[in-house]
C-alpha positions as a Python dict, from the first residue, in 0.01 Angstrom:
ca = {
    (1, 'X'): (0, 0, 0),
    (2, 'X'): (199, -299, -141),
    (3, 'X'): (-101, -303, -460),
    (4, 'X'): (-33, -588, -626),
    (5, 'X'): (-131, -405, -995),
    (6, 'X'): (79, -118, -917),
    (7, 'X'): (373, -342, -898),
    (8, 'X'): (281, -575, -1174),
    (9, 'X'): (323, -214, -1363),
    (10, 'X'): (638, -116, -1219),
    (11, 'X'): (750, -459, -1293),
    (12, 'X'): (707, -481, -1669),
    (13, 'X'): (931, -181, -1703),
    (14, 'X'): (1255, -312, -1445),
    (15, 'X'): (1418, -600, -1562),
    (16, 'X'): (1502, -745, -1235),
    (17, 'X'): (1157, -830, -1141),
    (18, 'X'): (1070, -1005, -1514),
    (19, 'X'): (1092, -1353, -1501),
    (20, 'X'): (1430, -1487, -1697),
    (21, 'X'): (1265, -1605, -2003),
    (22, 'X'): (1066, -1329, -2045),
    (23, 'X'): (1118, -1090, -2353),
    (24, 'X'): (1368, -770, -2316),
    (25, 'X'): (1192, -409, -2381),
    (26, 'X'): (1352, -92, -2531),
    (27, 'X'): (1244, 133, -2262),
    (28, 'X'): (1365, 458, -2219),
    (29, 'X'): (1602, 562, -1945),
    (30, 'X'): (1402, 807, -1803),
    (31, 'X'): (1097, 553, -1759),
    (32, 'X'): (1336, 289, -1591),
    (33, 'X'): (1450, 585, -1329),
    (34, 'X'): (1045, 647, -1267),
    (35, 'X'): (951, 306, -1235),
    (36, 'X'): (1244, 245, -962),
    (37, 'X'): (1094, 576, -743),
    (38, 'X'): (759, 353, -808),
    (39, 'X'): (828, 58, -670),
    (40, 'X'): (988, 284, -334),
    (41, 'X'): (692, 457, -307),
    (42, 'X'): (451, 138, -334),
    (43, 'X'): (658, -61, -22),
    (44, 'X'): (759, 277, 120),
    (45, 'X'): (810, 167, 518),
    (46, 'X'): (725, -198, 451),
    (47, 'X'): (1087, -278, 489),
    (48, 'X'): (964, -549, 227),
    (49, 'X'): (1289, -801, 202),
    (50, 'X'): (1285, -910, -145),
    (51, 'X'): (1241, -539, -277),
    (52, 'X'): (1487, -399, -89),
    (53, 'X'): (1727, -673, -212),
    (54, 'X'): (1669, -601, -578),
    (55, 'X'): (1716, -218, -510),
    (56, 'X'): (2033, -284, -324),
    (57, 'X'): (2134, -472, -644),
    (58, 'X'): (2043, -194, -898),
    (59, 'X'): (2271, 62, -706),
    (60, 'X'): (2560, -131, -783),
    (61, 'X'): (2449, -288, -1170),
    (62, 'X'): (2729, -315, -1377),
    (63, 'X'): (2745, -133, -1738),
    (64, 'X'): (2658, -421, -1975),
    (65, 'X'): (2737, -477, -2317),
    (66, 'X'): (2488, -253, -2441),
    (67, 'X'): (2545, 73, -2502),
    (68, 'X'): (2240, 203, -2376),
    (69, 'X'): (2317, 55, -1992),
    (70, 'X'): (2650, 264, -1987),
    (71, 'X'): (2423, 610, -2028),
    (72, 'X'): (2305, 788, -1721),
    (73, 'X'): (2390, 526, -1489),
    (74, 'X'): (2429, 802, -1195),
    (75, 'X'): (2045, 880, -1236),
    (76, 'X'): (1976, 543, -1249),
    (77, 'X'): (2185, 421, -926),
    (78, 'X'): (2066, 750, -761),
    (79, 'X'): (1706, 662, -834),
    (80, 'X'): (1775, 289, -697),
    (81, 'X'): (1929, 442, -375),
    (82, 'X'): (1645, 651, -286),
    (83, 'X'): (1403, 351, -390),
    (84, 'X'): (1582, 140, -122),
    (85, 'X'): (1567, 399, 144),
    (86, 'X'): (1174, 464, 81),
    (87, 'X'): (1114, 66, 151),
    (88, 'X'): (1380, 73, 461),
    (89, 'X'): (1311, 448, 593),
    (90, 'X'): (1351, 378, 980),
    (91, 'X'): (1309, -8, 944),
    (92, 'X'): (1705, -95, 1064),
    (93, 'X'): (1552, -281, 1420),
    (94, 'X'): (1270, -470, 1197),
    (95, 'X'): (1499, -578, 919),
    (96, 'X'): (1664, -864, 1150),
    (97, 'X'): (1987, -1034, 1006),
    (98, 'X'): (1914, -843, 654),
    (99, 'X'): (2035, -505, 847),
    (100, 'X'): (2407, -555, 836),
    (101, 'X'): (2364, -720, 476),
    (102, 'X'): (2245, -415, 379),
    (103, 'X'): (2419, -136, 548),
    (104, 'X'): (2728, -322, 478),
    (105, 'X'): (2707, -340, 119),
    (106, 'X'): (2565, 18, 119),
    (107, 'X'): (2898, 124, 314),
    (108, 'X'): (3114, -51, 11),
    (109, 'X'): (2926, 161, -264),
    (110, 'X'): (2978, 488, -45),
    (111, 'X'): (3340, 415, 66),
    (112, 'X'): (3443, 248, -193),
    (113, 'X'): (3602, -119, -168),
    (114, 'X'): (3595, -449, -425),
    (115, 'X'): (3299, -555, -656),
    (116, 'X'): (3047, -819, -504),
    (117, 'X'): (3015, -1143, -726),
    (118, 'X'): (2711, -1099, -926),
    (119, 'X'): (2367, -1322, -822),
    (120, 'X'): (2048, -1377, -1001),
    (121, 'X'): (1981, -1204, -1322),
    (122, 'X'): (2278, -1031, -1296),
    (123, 'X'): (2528, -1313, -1345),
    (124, 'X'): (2426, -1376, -1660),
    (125, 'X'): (2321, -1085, -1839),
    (126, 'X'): (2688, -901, -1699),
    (127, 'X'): (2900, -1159, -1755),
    (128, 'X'): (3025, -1026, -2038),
    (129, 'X'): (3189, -700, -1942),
    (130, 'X'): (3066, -314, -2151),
    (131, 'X'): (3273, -260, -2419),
    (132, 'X'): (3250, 153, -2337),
    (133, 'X'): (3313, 152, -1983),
    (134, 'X'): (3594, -10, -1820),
    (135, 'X'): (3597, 34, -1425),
    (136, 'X'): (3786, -244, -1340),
    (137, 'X'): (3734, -447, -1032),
    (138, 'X'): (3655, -160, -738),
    (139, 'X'): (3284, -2, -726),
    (140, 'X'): (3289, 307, -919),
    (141, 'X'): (3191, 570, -643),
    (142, 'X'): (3111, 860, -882),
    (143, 'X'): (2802, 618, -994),
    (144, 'X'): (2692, 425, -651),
    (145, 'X'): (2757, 668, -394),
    (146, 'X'): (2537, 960, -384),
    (147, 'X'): (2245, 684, -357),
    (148, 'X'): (2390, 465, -126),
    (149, 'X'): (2454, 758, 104),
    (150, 'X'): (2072, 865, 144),
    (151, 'X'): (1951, 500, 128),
    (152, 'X'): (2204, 399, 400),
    (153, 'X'): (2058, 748, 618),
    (154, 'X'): (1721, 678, 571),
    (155, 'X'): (1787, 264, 650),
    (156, 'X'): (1890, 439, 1039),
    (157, 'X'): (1644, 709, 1020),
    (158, 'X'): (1587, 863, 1385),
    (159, 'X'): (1793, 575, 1509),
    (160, 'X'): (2096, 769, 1665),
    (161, 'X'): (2294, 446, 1613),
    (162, 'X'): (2685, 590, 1665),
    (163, 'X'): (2835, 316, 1443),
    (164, 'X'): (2686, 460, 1155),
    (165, 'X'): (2719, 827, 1176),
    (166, 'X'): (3006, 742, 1241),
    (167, 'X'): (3030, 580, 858),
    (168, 'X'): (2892, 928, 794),
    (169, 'X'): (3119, 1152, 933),
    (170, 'X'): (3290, 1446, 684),
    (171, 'X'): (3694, 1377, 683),
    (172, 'X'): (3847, 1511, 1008),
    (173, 'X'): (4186, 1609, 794),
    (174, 'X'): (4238, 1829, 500),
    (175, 'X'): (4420, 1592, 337),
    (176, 'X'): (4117, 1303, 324),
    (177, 'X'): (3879, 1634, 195),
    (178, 'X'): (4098, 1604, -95),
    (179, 'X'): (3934, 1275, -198),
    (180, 'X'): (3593, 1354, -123),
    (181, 'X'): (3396, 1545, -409),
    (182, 'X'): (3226, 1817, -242),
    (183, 'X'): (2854, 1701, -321),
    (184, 'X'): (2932, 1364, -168),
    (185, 'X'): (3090, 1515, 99),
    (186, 'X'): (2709, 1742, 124),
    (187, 'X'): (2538, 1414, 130),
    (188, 'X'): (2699, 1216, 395),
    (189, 'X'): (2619, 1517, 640),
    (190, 'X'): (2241, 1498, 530),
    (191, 'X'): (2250, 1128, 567),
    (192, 'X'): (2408, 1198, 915),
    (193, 'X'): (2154, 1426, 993),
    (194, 'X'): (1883, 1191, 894),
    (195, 'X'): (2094, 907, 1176),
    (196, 'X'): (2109, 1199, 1404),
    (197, 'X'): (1762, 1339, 1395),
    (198, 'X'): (1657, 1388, 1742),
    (199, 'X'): (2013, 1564, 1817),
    (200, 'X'): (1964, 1803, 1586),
    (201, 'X'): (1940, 2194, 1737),
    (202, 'X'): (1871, 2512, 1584),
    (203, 'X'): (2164, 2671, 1700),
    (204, 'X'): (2435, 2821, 1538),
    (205, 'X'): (2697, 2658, 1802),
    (206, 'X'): (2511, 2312, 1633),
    (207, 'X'): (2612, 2366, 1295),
    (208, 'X'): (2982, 2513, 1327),
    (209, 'X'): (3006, 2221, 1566),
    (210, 'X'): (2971, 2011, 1251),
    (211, 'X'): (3276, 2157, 1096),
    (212, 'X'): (3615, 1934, 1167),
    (213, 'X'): (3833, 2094, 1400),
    (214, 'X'): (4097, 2090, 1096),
    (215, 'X'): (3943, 2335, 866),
    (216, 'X'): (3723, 2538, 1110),
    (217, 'X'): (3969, 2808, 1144),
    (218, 'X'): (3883, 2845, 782),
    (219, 'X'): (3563, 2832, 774),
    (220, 'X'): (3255, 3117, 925),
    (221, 'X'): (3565, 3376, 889),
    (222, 'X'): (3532, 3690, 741),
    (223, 'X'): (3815, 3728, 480),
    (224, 'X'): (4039, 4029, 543),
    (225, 'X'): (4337, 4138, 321),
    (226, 'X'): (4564, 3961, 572),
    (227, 'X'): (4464, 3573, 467),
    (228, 'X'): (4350, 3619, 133),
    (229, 'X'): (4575, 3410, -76),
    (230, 'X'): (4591, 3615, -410),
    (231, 'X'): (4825, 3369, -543),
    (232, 'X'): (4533, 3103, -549),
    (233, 'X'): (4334, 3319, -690),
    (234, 'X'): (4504, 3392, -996),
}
């Protein structure tokens, strides 16, 4: 509904949409990760511009010098990725220009790749790096990723754009599996699902067809005493 006193409430508890001079609250983590969900579910499908830049910005929101901003930061970049995808579900053709902004950024906090320079409220509150965390000067996938990957699905939802399921696609060696944790792995093939929506069948062919031809003969295969590997096992 876009209700302007629904956001003004949202607002007062996300720093990023307080005015610079205004006065910093102790507010619990667990508020700030509600209040982000808010503001997605106020200017869900609006494809509002200014929202969805400030979300985009929270995924990626460095650990401050506080020692309170270095504590859940996966819920809290989670909770900013979904946000995002709420205001952009399916809105990749209405966007304009701001489309590749966005889904390239969204690729660098999935992928991985080098920090952006920070903007706006950022710049000055993170200039001074946390003295607990020390990530150094990539983006810290085990923080940014799981919500970039559902925000960047639901940005091409029921597109079937190829480009980016192709962003999406699981590793097609074993060797690349190795450096994909297995829930992130889980999360790109929902995301690519979400891309993918109207190719989706509810066959069983469908879903092994999923599998990369690499590691197929290992998977949907009854284990017999002739490839279990007991020294694995042990």
């Amino acid at each position: 509904t876009m209700d302007v006193q629904a956001t003004k409430m949202m607002s007062i508890h996300l720093e990023p949409l307080l005015p610079p001079t205004s006065i910093e609250l102790d507010i619990q983590q667990n508020i700030l990760v509600a209040a982000l969900l808010g503001v997605g579910l106020i200017y869900q499908g609006t494809a509002h511009t200014h929202y969805a830049q400030v979300l985009l910005n929270e995924i990626g929101r460095p650990p401050g010098p506080e020692a309170e901003a270095c504590v859940e930061r996966e819920g809290y970049a989670l909770a900013a990725g979904l946000a995002l995808g709420l205001v952009v579900a399916g809105a990749a053709s209405r966007l304009g220009p701001d489309t590749q902004h966005i889904a390239r950024r969204l690729r660098t906090y999935m992928l991985g790749g080098d920090k952006l320079p920070l903007t706006g409220t950022q710049k000055e509150k993170y200039k001074q790096g946390s003295f607990a965390v020390r990530e150094g000067a990539t983006v810290n996938l085990d923080v940014t990723s799981p919500g970039a990957t559902l925000a960047l699905g639901l940005l091409y939802l029921r597109t079937g754009c190829p480009a980016r399921a192709a962003w999406l696609q699981p590793p097609r060696t074993a060797y690349q599996l190795d450096f994909v944790r297995p829930d992130l792995l889980m999360l790109r093939v929902i995301a690519r699902g979400l891309v993918l929506w109207d190719s989706i069948e509810p066959t069983e062919e469908w879903v092994e067809n999923q599998v990369p031809d690499t590691i197929k003969p290992y998977c949907f295969v009854k284990p017999t005493e002739d490839n279990i590997d007991y020294e694995a096992m042990k």
